[in-house]
C-alpha positions in Angstrom: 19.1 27.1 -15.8 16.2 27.1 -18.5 15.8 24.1 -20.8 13.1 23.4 -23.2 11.9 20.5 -25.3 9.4 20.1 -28.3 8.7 17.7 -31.2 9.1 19.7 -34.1 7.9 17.8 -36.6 10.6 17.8 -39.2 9.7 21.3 -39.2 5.9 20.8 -40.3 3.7 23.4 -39.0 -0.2 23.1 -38.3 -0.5 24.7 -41.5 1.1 21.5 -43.3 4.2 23.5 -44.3 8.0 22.5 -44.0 9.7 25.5 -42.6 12.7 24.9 -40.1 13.0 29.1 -40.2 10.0 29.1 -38.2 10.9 26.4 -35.9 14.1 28.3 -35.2 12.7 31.9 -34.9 10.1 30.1 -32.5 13.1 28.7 -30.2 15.2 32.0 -30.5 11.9 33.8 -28.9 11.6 32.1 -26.1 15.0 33.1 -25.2 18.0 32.7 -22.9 17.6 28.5 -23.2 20.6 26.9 -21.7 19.6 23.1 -23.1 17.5 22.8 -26.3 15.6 19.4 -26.6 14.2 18.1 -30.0 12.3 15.3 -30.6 11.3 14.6 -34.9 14.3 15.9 -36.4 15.0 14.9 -40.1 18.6 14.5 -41.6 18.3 14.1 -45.3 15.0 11.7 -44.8 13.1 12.0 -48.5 9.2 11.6 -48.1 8.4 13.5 -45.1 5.4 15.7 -45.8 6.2 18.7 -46.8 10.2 18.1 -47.0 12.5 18.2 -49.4 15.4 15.8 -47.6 16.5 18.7 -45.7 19.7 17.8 -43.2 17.8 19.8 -40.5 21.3 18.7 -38.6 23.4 20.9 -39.9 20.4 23.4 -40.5 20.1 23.7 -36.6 23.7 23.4 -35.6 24.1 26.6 -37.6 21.0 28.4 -36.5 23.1 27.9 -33.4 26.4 28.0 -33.6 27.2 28.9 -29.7 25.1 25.7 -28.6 27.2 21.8 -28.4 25.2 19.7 -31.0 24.7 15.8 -30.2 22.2 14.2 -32.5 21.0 10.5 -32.1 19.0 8.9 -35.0 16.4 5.9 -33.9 16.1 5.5 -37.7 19.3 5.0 -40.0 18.2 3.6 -43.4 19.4 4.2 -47.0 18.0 7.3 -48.3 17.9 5.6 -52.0 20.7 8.0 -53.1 23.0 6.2 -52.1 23.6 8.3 -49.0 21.8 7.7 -45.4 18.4 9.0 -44.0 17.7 9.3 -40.3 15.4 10.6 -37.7 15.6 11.0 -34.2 16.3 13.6 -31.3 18.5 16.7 -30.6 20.4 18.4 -28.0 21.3 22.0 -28.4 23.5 22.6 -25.5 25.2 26.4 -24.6 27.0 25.0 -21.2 29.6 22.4 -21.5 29.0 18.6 -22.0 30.4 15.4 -20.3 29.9 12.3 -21.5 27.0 11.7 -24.1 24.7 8.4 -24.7 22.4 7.4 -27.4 20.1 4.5 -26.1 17.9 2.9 -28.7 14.7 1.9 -26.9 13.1 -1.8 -27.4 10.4 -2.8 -29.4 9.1 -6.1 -28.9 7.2 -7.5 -31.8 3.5 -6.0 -32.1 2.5 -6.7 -35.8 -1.1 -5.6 -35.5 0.6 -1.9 -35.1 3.2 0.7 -37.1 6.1 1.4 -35.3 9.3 2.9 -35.6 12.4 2.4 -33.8 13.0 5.1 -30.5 16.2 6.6 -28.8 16.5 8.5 -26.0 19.6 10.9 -26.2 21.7 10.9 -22.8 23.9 13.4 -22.1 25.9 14.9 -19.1 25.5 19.1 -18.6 28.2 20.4 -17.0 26.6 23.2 -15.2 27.9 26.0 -12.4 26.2 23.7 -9.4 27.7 20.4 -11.1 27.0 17.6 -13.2 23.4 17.1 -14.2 21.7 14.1 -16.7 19.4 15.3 -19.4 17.7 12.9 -21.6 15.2 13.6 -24.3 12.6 10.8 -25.8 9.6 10.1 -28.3 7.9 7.1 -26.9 6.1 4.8 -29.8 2.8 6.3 -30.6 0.2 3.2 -31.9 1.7 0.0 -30.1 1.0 0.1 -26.2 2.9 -2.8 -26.2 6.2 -1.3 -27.5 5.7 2.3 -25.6 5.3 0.4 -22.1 8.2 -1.3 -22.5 10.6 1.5 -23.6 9.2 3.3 -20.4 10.3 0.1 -18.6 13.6 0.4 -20.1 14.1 4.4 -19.1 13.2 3.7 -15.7 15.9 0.5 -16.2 18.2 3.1 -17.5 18.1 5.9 -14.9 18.3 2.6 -12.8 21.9 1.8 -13.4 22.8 5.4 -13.7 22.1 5.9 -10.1 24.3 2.7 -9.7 26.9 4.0 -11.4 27.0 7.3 -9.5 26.8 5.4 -6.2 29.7 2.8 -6.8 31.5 4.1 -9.8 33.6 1.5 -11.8 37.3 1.7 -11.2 39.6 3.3 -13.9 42.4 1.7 -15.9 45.5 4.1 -16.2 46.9 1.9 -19.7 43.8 3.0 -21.1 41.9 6.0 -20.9 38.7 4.3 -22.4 37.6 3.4 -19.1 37.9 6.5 -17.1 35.2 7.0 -15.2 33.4 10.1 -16.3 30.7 11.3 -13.9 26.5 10.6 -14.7 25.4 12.2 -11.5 22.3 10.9 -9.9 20.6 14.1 -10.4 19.0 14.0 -14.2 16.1 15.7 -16.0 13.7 13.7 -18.5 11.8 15.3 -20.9 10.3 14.6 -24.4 7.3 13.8 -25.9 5.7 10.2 -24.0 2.8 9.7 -26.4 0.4 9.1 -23.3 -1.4 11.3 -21.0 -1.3 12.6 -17.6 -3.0 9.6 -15.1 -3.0 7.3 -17.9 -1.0 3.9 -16.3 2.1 4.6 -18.4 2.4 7.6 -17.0 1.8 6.2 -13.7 4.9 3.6 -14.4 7.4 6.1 -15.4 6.6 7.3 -11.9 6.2 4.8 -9.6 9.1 4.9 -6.6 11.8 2.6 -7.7 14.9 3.9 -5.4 15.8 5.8 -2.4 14.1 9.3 -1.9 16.2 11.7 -3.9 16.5 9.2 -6.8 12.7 8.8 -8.6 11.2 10.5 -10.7 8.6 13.5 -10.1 6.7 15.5 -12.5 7.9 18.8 -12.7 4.3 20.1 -13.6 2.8 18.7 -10.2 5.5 19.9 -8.4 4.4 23.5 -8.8 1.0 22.5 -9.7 0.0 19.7 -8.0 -3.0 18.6 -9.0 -3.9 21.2 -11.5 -4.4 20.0 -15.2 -1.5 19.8 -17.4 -2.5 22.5 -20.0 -2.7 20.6 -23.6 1.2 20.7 -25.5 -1.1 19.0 -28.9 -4.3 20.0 -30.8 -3.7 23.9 -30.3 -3.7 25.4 -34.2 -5.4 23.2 -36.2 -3.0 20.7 -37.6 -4.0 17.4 -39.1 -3.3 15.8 -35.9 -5.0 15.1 -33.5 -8.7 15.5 -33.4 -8.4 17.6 -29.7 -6.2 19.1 -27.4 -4.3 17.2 -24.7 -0.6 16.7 -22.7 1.7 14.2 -24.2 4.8 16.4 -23.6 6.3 16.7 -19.6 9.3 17.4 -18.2 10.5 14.6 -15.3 13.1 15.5 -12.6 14.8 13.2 -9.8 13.3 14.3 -6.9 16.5 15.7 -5.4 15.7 18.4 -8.0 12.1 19.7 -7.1 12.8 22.2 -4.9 14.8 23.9 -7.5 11.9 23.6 -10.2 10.5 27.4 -10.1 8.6 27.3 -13.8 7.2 24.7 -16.2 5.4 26.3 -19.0 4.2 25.8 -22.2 4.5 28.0 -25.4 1.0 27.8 -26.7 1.4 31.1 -29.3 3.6 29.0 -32.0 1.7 27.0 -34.7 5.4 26.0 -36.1 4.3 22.2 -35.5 1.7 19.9 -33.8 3.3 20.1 -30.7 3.8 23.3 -28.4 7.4 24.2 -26.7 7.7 23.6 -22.7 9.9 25.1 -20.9 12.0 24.2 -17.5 13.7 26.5 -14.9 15.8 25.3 -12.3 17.2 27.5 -9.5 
């Protein structure tokens, strides 16, 4: 099973320009993804740089019409068209999904800082060897503040999923509403955490907070231990940021790493300011 995730920028390349194309022909070349994570996608948002108010929604479901689409927008405003603008994360998925959750992520008051609301995007892959939880996330970039407690609030989150899984809530046969549809223990976390390997959010996301088989591990370390995380920002020149670094990781329960056999990243594409990583599981 191969997943990937990347912040595509609304489509913005290093070069400034707004070409979703690229972003696609960039995904399709890494080939044979079963799960497609995107973080920064644009649905008719006016005043991006270098958009046009592109639904970049529809644009990708039809790039890849074999994939399941679920799309959860952290921002929902008026688009001063009288229509809607929102921006938030994909999932592109080619194997069957379960149940799906969009979880918007807190942010407590920090008015020295911009900020923008976050989501993570839940959902339940049915795959060949069973059930398995991806989420995908874009932790808040300036305030400290708001970006420690959303990690708070995944680990909060994978929290009660393990709950769930472990004593699931009893069905109601008048009403199929409440039938318990599974959100195995098992899950995979990826996005783009807007903090760097060691630095103490980081460290939080994956401090021990169940039984062995339930916590997080980076996938990175699990084949790499304690190699450096090569740089997934600052590759090709773009505006931002000023050097390259790793603010991009893929997370697993630890029941998972000894099926993690590759984490990479695609440092060729200049199709945003973030690079591609890629997953295997096996």
């Amino acid at each position: 099973m191969r997943l990937s995730s990347w912040n595509i920028q609304w489509g913005r390349g290093a070069d400034g320009k707004v070409d979703l194309q690229r972003t696609v022909n960039a995904l399709k070349a890494i080939g044979d993804l079963d799960v497609i994570c995107l973080q920064e996608v644009a649905q008719c948002f006016p005043g991006l740089a270098g958009g046009q108010g592109e639904d970049e929604v529809a644009m990708l479901c039809a790039a890849f019409p074999d994939y399941e689409a679920v799309f959860g927008a952290a921002v929902d405003v008026p688009d001063g068209a009288g229509g809607r603008a929102r921006f938030g994360n994909m999932v592109l998925s080619r194997l069957p999904l379960g149940q799906v959750f969009r979880h918007l992520l807190p942010a407590p008051p920090d008015p020295s800082m911009p900020s923008m609301q976050r989501v993570c995007v839940e959902v339940v892959v049915n795959t060949p060897f069973g059930p398995l939880r991806v989420m995908t996330t874009h932790l808040e970039y300036y305030s400290a503040i708001q970006r420690h407690a959303q990690i708070m609030a995944l680990r909060s989150l994978h929290a009660e999923a393990v709950g769930q899984a472990m004593a699931p809530s009893a069905s109601k046969e008048s009403n199929p509403s409440f039938r318990p549809w599974p959100r195995p223990v098992a899950a995979v976390l990826c996005g783009d955490f807007n903090c760097e390997p060691d630095s103490p959010d980081y460290q939080q996301l994956l401090l021990p907070m169940t039984e062995a088989g339930m916590n997080w591990v980076d996938a990175w370390r699990v084949l790499h231990r304690h190699a450096a995380h090569p740089p997934t920002v600052g590759l090709h020149g773009a505006d931002w940021p000023d050097r390259p670094y790793c603010c991009d990781f893929f997370v697993v329960t630890d029941d998972l790493a000894g099926c993690v056999r590759d984490v990479r990243v695609i440092a060729d594409t200049p199709a945003s300011d973030h690079q591609p990583i890629v997953l295997e599981l096996a």
